[in-house]
N, C-alpha and C positions, 0 to 999 in steps of 0.2 A: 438604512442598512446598506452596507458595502454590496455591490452587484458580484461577490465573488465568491466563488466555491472552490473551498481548499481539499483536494482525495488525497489524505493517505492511507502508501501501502502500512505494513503496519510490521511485519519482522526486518530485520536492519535498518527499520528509519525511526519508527514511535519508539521500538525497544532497538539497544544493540546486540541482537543475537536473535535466530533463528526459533519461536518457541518452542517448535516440536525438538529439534535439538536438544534445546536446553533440557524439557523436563525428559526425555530420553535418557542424557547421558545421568542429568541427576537418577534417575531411579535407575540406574545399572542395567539398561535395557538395552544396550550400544549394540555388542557382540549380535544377540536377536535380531534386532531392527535390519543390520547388514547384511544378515543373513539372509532375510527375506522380501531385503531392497529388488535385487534384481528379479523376483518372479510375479514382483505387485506393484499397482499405480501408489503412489506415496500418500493419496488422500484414504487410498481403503486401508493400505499397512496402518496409518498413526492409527483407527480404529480399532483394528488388531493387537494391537498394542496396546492399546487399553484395555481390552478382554485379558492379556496374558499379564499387566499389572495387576486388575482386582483378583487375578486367579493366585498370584502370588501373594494375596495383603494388602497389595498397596489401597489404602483408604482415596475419596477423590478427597477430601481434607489434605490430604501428602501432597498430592498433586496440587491442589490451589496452594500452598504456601512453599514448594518447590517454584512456580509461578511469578509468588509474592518477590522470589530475590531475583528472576531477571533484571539485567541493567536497564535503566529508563536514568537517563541525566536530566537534570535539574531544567538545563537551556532546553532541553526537548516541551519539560511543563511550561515553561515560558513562554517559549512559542506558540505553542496551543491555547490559551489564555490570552495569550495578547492579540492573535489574528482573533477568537471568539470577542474579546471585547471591541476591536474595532468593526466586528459589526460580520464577519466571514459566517461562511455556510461550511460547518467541518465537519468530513465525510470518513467512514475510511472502507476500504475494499484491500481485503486480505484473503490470500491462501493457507491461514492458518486456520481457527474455529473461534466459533462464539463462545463456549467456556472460558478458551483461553485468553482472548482480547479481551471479555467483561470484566475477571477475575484480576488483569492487571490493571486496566483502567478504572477500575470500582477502587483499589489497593490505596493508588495514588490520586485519588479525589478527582479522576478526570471522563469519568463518563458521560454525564450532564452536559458535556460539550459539544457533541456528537450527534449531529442528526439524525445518523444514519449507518449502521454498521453492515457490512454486503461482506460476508464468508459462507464458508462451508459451516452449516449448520447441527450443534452440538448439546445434549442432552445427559443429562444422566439418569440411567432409567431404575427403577424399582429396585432392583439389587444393587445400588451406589455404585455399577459402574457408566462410566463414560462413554459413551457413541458418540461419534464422527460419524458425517455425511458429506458426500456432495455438494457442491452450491449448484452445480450443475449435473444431472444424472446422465453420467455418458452410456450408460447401458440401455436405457430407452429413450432417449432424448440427447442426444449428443449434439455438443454447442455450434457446432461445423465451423468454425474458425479456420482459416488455411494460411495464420500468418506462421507457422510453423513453430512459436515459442510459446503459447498457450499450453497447458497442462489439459488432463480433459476432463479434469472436472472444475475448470473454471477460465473464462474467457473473462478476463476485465475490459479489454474493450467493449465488448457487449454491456456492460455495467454501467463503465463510462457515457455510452451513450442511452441507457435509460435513464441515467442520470441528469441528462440534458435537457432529454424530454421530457423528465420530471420538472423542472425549474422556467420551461420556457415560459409557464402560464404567469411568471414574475417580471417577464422581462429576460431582455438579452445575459446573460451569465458570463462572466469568466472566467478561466478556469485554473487554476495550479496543480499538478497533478505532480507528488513526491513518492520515488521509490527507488527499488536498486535491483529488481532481479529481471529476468527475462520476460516472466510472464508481465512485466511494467511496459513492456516495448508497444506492446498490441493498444491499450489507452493512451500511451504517448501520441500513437499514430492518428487515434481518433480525435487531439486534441486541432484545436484549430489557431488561425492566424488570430493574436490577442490574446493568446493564451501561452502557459508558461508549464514545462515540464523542468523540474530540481531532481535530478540522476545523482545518485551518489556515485564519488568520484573512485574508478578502477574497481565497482564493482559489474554487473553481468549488464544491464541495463544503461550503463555509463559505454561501456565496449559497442554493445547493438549503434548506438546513437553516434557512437565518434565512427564506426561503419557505414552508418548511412544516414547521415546529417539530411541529406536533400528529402527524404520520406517525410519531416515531420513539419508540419505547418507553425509552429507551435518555436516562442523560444527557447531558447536550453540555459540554464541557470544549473554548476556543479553545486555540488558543496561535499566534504569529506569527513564531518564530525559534527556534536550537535549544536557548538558554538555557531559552526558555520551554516546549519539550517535555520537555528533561531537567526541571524543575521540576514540572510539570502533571503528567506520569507519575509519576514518583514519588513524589508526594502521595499519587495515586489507589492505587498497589499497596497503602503504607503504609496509606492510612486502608482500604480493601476487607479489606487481614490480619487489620487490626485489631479490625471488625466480623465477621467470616467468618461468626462459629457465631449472631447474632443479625438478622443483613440480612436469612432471611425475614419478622420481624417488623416490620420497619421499611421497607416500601412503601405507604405508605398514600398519600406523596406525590410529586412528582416535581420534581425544580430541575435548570433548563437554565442552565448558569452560561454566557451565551454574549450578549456584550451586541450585539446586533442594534439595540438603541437604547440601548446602552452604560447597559444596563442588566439585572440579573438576572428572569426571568422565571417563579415557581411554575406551574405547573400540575397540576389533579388530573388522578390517575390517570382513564385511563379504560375 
């Protein structure tokens, strides 16, 4: 089995679009939601919003097949299947909720792939509606993160590295970590030298990293659509197998393949 653990985020990388978004606007809860954006943290509103759908009708059947039509491209299943056949540990840590990652990965035959899924934890209770939670409860247990882009109810670097610590007892791991928003900055950071972070290109976590390239240990691999993560990935597994038993000797230096001035950047180790 390949020594490598794939984490993805899971809204604009697994799906193209945001889930809470999506099924938002589909159930005409837009106007609401905005409204009471600015007086709550966005993990308790999506809760809330589930309370003010089942209050309205909405079945969580509506909701799971509102779900069903988010975009997921073909290259995305590809890629997921093919890093799992070559032997990958695939992971994913999202700020979205467990209903809604199962519900689309169950849709499209890909949950069986997945080690391991690390979100905000989601239930439907006795009257068919829908609860959201925390992954992390900031009201008595707050994550203390101080990289400033963290949400507070969920530190993925903290993930990240339980995740490490989960795998050490296999042997040394490496790592790929795929995302696009801010809160991907915080596990980018924690990734290390041999390991590989894939930013989508001009989204919020592509910006953090062309800002401050010297923080991450870690190479930068863009990519901008799902052609080009099925392509990007599976480069990086193939050439990481390929290398496996020689890559401690071969860090002397470091390439950020990430054209922030559409062009390649060396950097020494430091």
């Amino acid at each position: 089995m390949a020594g490598i653990v794939v984490v993805f985020d899971f809204d604009k990388t697994i799906i193209d679009c945001d889930s809470d978004n999506w099924v938002i606007d589909d159930m005409g809860a837009t106007q609401l939601f905005d409204q009471l954006l600015p007086s709550m943290p966005w993990n308790s509103l999506m809760d809330r919003m589930m309370g003010e759908l089942h209050a309205q009708g909405k079945t969580i059947e509506e909701i799971a097949n509102c779900l069903k039509r988010a975009p997921l491209y073909p290259q995305i299943i590809t890629a997921i299947k093919s890093a799992y056949a070559l032997g990958c540990d695939l992971r994913i840590v999202s700020d979205a909720n467990l209903f809604f990652i199962e519900t689309i990965l169950k849709h499209h035959g890909l949950n069986d792939y997945f080690s391991e899924i690390n979100t905000n934890p989601s239930f439907v209770d006795e009257d068919g509606k829908l609860r959201i939670f925390p992954y992390h409860d900031f009201t008595s247990s707050p994550h203390g993160c101080t990289c400033n882009q963290c949400p507070p109810n969920m530190c993925k670097g903290l993930i990240i590295e339980q995740i490490r610590a989960s795998v050490l007892k296999d042997g040394k791991k490496r790592f790929i970590y795929l995302g696009d928003g801010k809160g991907d900055f915080c596990p980018s950071l924690k990734l290390e030298e041999g390991d590989h972070v894939m930013p989508r290109k001009n989204y919020p976590l592509w910006d953090l990293i062309c800002d401050n390239p010297l923080l991450l240990k870690a190479e930068i691999h863009e990519w901008g659509n799902a052609e080009e993560l099925e392509g990007v990935l599976l480069h990086l597994i193939n050439e990481i197998s390929s290398v496996e038993d020689t890559n401690n000797n071969s860090n002397s230096s470091q390439l950020f393949s990430i054209d922030c001035k559409f062009q390649t950047i060396p950097v020494s180790s430091q």
